[in-house]
N, CA, C and O atoms as a DFTB+ gen file, in Angstrom:
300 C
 N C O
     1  1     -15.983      38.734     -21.095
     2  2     -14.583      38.597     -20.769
     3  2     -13.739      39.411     -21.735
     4  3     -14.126      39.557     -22.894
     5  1     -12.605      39.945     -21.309
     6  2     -11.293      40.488     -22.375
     7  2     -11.249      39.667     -23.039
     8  3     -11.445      38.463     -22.868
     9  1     -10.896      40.431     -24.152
    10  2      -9.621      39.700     -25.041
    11  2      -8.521      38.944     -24.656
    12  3      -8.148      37.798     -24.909
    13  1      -8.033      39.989     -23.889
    14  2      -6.644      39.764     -23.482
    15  2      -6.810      38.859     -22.394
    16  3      -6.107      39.065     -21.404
    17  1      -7.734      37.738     -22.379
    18  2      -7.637      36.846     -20.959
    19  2      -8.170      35.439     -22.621
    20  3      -8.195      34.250     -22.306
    21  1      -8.325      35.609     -23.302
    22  2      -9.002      34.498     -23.787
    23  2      -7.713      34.034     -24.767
    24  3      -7.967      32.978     -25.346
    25  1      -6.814      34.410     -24.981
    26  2      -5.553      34.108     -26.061
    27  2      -4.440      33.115     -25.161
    28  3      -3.720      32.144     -25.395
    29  1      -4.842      34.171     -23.757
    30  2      -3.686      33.090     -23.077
    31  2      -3.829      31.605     -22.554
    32  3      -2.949      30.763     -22.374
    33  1      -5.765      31.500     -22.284
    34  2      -6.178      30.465     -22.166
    35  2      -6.337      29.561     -22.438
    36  3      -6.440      28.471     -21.877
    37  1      -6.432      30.375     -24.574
    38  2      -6.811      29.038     -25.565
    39  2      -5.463      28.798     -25.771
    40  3      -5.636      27.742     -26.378
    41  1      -4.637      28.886     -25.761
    42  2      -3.091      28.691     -26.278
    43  2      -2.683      28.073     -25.446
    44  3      -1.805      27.335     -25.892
    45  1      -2.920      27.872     -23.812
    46  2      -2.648      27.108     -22.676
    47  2      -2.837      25.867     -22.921
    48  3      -1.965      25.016     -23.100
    49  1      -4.812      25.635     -22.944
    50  2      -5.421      24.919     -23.254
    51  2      -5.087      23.513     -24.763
    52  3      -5.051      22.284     -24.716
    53  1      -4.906      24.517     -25.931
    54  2      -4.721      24.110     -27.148
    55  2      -3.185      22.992     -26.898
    56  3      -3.041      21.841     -27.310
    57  1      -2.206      23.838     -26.090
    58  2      -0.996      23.220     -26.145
    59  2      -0.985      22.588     -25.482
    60  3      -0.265      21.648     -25.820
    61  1      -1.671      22.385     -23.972
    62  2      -1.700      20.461     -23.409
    63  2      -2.982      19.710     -24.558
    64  3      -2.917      18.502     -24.782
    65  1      -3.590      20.182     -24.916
    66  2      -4.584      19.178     -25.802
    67  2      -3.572      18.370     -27.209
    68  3      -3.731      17.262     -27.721
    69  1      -2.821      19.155     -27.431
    70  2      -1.609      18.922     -28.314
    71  2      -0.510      18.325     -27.998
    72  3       0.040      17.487     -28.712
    73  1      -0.070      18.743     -26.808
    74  2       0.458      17.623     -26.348
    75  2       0.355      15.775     -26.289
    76  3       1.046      14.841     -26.697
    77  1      -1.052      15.958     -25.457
    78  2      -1.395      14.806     -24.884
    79  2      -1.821      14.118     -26.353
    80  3      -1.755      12.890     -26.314
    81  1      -2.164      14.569     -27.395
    82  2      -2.408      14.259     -28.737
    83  2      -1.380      13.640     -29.276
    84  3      -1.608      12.617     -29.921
    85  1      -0.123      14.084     -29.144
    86  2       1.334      13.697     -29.604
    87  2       1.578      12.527     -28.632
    88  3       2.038      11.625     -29.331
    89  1       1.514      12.225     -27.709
    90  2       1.350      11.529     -26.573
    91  2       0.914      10.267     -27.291
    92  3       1.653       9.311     -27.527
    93  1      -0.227      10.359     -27.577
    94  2      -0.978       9.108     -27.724
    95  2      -1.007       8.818     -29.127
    96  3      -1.192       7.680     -29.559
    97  1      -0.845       9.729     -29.775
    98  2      -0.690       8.627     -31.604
    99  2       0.577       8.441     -31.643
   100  3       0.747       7.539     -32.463
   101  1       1.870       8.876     -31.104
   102  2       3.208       8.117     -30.950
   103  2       3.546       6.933     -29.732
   104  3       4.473       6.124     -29.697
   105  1       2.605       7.121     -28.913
   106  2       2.604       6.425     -27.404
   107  2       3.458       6.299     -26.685
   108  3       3.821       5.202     -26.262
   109  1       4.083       7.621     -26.318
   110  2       5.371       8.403     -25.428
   111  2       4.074       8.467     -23.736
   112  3       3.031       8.927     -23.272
   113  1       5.013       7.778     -23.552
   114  2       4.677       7.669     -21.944
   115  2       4.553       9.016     -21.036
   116  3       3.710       9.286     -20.181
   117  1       5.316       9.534     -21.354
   118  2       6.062      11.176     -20.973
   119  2       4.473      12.071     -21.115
   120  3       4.249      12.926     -20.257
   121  1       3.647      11.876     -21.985
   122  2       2.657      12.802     -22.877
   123  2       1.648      12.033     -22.872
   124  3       1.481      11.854     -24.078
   125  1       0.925      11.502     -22.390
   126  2       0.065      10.354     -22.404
   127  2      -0.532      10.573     -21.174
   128  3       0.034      10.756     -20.097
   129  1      -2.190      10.527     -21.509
   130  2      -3.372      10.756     -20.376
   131  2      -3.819       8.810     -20.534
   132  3      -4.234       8.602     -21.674
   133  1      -3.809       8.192     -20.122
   134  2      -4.426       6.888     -19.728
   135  2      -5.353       6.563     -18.718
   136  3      -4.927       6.664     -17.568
   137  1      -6.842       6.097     -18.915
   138  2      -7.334       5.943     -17.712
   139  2      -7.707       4.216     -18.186
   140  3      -8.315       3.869     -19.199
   141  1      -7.198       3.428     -17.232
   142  2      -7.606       1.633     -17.446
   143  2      -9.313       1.560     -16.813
   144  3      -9.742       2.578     -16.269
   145  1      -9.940       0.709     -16.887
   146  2     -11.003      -0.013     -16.353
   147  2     -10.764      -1.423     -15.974
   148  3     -10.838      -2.385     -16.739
   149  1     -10.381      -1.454     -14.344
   150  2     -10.288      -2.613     -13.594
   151  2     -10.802      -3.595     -12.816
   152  3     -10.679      -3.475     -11.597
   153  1     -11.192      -4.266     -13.137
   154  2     -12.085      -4.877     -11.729
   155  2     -12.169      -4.609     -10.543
   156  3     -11.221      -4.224      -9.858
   157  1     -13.700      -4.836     -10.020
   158  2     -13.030      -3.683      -8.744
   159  2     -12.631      -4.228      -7.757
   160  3     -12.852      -5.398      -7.442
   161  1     -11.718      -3.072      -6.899
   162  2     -10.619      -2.964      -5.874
   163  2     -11.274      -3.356      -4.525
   164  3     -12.459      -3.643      -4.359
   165  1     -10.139      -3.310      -3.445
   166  2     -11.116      -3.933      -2.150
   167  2     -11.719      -2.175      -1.907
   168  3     -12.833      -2.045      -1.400
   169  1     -10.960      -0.979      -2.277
   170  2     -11.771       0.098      -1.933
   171  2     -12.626       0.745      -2.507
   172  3     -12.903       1.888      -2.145
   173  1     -13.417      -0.053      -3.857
   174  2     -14.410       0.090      -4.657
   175  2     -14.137       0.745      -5.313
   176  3     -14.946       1.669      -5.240
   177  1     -13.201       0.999      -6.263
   178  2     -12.814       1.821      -7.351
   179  2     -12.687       0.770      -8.308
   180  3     -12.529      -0.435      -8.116
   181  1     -12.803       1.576      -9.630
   182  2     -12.508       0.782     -10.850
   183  2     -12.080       1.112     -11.889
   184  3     -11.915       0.358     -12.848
   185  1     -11.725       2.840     -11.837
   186  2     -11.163       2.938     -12.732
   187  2      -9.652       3.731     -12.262
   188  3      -9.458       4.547     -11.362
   189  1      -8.889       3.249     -13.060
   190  2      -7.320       3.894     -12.636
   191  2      -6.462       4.363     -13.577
   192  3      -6.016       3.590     -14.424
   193  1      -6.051       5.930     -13.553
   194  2      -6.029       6.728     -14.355
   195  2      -4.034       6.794     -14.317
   196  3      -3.390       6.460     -13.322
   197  1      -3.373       7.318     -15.691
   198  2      -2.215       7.580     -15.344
   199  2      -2.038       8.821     -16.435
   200  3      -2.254       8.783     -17.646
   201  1      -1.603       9.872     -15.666
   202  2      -2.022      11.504     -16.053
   203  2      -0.320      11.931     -16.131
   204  3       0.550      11.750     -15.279
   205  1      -0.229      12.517     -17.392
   206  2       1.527      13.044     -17.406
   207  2       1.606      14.014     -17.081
   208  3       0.848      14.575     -17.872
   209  1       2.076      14.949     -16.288
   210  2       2.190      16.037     -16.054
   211  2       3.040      17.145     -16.586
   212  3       2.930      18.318     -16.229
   213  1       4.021      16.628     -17.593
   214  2       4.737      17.618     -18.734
   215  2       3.702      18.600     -19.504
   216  3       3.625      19.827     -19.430
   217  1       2.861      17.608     -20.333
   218  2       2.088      18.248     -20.725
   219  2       1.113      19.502     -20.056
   220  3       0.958      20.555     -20.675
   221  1       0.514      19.270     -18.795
   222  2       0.286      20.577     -18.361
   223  2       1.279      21.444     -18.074
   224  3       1.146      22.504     -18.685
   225  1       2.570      21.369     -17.114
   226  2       3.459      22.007     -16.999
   227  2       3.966      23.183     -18.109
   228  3       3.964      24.400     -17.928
   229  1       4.470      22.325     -19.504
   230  2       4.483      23.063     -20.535
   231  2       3.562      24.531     -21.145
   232  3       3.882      25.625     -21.612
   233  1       2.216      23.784     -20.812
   234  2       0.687      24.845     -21.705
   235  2       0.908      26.082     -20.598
   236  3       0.882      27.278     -20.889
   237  1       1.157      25.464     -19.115
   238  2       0.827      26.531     -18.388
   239  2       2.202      27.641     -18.703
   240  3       1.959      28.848     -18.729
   241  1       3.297      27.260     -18.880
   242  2       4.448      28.204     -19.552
   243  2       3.973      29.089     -20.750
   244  3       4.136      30.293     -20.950
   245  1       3.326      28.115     -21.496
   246  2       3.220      28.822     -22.941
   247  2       1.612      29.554     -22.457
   248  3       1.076      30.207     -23.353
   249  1       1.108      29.494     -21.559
   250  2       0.097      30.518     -21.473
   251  2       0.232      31.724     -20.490
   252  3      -0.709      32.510     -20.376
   253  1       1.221      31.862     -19.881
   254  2       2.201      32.872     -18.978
   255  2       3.019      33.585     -20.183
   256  3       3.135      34.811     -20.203
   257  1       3.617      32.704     -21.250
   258  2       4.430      33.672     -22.456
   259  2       3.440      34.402     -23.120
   260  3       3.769      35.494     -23.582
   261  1       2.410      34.051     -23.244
   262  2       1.873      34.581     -24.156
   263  2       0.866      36.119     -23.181
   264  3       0.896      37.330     -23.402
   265  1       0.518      35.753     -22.706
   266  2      -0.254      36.744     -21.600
   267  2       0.986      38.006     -21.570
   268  3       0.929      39.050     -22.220
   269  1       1.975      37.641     -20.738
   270  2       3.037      38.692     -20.836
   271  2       2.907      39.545     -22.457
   272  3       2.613      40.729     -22.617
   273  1       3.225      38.528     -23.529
   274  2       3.495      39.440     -25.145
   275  2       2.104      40.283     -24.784
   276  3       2.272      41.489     -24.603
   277  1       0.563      39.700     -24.643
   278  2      -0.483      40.197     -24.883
   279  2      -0.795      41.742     -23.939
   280  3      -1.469      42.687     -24.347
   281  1      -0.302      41.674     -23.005
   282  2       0.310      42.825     -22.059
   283  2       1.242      43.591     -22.538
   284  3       0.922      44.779     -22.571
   285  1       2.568      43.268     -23.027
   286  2       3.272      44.062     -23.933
   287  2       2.714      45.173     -25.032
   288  3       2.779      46.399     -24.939
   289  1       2.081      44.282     -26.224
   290  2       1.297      44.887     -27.368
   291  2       0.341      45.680     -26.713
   292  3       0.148      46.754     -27.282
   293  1      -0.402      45.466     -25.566
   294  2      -1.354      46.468     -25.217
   295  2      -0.699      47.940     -24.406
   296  3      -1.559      48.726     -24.009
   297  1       0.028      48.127     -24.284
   298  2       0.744      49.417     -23.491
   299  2       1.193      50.038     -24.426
   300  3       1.810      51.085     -24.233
């Protein structure tokens, strides 16, 4: 793989992992991946997850900014 495909990924990546990190040792609802374990349901499930979606929203910005700079510096 490029270079120039692996900076924008880990920086994507790094910044929802950082997020959801901030999320959960302050316990901001907003930033917070939660999955419960419930007894199970009449449709046989048992586990039920509550997923924030800022946090991806955000990484995927900051991995579009950064791709663009990494495109810049290369021309």
């Amino acid at each position: 793989m490029r270079k120039s495909l692996w900076f924008p990924l880990l920086s994507s990546f790094g910044t929802m992992g950082l997020l959801y990190l901030i999320g959960f040792i302050f316990d901001l609802s907003i930033l917070e991946f939660k999955i419960f374990q419930n007894e199970p349901l009449k449709d046989g499930s048992l586990l039920d997850a509550e997923i924030a979606l800022l946090p991806i929203a955000i990484g995927l910005v900051v991995g579009f900014i950064v791709e663009r700079r990494v495109k810049v510096q290369n021309k």
